[in-house]
C-alpha positions as CSV (number, residue, x, y, z in Angstrom):
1,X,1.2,0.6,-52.6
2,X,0.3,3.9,-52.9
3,X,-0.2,7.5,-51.0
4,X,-3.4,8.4,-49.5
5,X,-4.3,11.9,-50.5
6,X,-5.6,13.9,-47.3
7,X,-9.4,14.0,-48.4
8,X,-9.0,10.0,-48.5
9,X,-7.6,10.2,-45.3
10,X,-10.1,12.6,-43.4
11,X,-12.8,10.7,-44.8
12,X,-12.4,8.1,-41.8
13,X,-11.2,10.6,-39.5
14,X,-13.3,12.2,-36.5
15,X,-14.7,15.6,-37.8
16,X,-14.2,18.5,-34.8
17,X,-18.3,18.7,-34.6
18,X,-18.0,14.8,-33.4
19,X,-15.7,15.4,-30.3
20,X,-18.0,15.2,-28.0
21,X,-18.8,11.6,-28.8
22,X,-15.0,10.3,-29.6
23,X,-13.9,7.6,-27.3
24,X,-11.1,9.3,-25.9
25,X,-8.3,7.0,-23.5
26,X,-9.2,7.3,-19.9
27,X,-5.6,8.7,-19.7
28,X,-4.7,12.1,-18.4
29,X,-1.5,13.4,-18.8
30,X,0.3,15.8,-16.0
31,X,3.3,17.6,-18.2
32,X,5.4,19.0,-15.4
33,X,7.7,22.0,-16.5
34,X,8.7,21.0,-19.5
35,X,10.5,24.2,-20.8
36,X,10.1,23.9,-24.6
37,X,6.7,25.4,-26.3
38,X,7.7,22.9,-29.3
39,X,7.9,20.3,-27.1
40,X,4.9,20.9,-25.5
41,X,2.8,21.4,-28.5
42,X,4.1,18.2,-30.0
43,X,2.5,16.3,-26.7
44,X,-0.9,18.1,-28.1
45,X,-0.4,16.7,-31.2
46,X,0.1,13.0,-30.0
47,X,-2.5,14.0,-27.8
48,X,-4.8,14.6,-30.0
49,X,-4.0,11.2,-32.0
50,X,-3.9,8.8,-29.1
51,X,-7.5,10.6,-28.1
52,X,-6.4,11.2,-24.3
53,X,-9.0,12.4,-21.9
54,X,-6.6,15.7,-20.6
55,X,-3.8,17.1,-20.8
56,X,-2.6,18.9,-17.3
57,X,-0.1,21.8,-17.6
58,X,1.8,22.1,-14.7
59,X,4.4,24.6,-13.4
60,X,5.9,26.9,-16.2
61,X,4.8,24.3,-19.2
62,X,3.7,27.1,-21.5
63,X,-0.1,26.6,-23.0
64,X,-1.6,27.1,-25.9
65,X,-2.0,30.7,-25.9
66,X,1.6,30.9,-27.2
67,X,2.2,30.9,-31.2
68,X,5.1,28.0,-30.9
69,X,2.7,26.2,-28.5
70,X,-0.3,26.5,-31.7
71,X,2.7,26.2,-34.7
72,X,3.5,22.2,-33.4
73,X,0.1,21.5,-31.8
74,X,-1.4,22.5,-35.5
75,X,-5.1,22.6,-34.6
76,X,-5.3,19.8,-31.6
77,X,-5.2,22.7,-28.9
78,X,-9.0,22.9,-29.6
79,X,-9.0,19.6,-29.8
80,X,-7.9,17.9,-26.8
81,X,-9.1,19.1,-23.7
82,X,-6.4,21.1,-21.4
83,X,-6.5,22.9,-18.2
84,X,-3.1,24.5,-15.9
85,X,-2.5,23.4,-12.4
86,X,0.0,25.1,-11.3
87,X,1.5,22.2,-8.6
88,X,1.6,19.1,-10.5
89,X,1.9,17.1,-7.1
90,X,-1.3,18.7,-6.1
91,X,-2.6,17.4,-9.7
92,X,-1.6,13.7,-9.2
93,X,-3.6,14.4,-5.8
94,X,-6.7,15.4,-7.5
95,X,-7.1,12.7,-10.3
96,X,-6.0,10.0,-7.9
97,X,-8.9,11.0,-5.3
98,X,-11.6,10.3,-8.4
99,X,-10.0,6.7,-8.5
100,X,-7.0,7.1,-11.2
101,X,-3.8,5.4,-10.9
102,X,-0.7,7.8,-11.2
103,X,2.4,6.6,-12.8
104,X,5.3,8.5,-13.5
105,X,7.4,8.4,-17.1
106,X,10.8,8.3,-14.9
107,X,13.9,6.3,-14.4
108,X,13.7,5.0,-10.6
109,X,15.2,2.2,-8.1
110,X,11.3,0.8,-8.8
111,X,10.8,0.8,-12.2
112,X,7.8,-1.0,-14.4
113,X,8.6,-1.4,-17.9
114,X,6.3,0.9,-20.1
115,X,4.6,-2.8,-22.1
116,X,4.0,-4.8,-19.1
117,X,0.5,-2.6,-18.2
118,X,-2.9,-4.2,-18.4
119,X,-6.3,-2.5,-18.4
120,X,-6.8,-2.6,-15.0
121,X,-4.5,-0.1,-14.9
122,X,-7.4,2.4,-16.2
123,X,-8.3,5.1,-15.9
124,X,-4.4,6.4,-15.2
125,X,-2.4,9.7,-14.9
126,X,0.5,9.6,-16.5
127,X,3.0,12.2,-15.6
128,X,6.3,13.8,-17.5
129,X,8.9,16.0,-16.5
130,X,11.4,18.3,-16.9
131,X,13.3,17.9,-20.3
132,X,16.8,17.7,-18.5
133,X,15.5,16.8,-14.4
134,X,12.5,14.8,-15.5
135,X,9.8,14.1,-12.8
136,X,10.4,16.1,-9.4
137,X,10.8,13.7,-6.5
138,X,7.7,15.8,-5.1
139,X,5.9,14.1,-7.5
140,X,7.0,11.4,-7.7
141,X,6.0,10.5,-4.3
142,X,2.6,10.5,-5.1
143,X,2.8,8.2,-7.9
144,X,1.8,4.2,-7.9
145,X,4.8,3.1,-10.2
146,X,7.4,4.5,-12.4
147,X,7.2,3.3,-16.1
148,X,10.5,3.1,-17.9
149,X,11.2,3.1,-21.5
150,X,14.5,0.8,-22.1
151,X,17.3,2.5,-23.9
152,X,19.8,0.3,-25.5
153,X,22.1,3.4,-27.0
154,X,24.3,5.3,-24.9
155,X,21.4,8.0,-23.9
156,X,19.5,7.4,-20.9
157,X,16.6,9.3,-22.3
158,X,14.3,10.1,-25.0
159,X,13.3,13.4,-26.0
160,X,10.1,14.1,-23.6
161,X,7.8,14.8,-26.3
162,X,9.2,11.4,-27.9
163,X,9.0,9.5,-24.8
164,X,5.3,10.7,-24.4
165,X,4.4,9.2,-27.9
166,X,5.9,6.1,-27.1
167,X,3.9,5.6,-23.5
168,X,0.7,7.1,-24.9
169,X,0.6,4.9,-27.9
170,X,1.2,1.6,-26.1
171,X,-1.1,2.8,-23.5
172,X,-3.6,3.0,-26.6
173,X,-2.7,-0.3,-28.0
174,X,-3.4,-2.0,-24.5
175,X,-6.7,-0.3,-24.0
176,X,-7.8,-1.1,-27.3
177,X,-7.0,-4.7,-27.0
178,X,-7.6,-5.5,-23.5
């Protein structure tokens, strides 16, 4: 075994001047007041590696025009495709009207675990919350299910950035494979 250097890796990675042809993850992802620029520039990052459609800043998520934001993100801000809506309910609303389905990273009464989605699923908003609240009950309300991550420590959460990765990424595996 040995290292890749990074020209052996970006050989097979997608150049910037090829992202309009990548075959991004009907997936977009409303990030709900999540408080942290770090935070939020690490969901850019993943972002940009599980090639989501969007990302959808909501409430007072900070965007990319902050240096922290840019520092974690490190380049995907002009990579992955962004916009704010300020009401995140109102941006479940608007991707569900074109035909997505809306489910909430959230621990609920009604929970689906995070592996058990199929392809059918697709195209799907996937929303995140609040680093300490989570997913507003506002919001909530206009999702279709609640996908859990199972914790087996004594935390009942994972980092929101870290959760984020984990979802994202199976949601990748299953649309690739499916």
């Amino acid at each position: 075994m040995r290292k890749l250097t990074h020209d052996e890796i970006s050989v097979s990675r997608l150049k910037p001047e090829n992202l309009a042809e990548a075959n991004r993850m009907p997936v977009v992802v409303i990030v709900d007041s999540v408080r942290s620029m770090y935070n939020t520039g690490s969901m850019f990052r993943t972002s940009d590696g599980a090639m989501i459609e969007k990302l959808v800043l909501c409430g007072y998520t900070p965007t990319p025009e902050k240096k922290e934001v840019l520092k974690t993100a490190l380049g995907s801000a002009e990579s992955v495709a962004w916009e704010y809506i300020k009401d995140a309910a109102e941006a479940v609303k608007k991707y569900k009207a074109l035909g997505y389905t809306a489910a909430a990273l959230e621990l609920t009464d009604k929970k689906t675990i995070y592996t058990s989605l199929a392809k059918s699923h697709f195209p799907l908003v996937l929303v995140v919350g609040n680093e300490i609240t989570g997913v507003s009950q506002n919001v909530l309300d206009e999702c279709d299910m609640a996908l859990e991550i199972p914790q087996h420590g004594i935390k009942q959460s994972l980092n929101v950035a870290v959760a984020y990765g984990v979802a994202v990424f199976e949601l990748r595996r299953v649309f690739d494979n499916a």
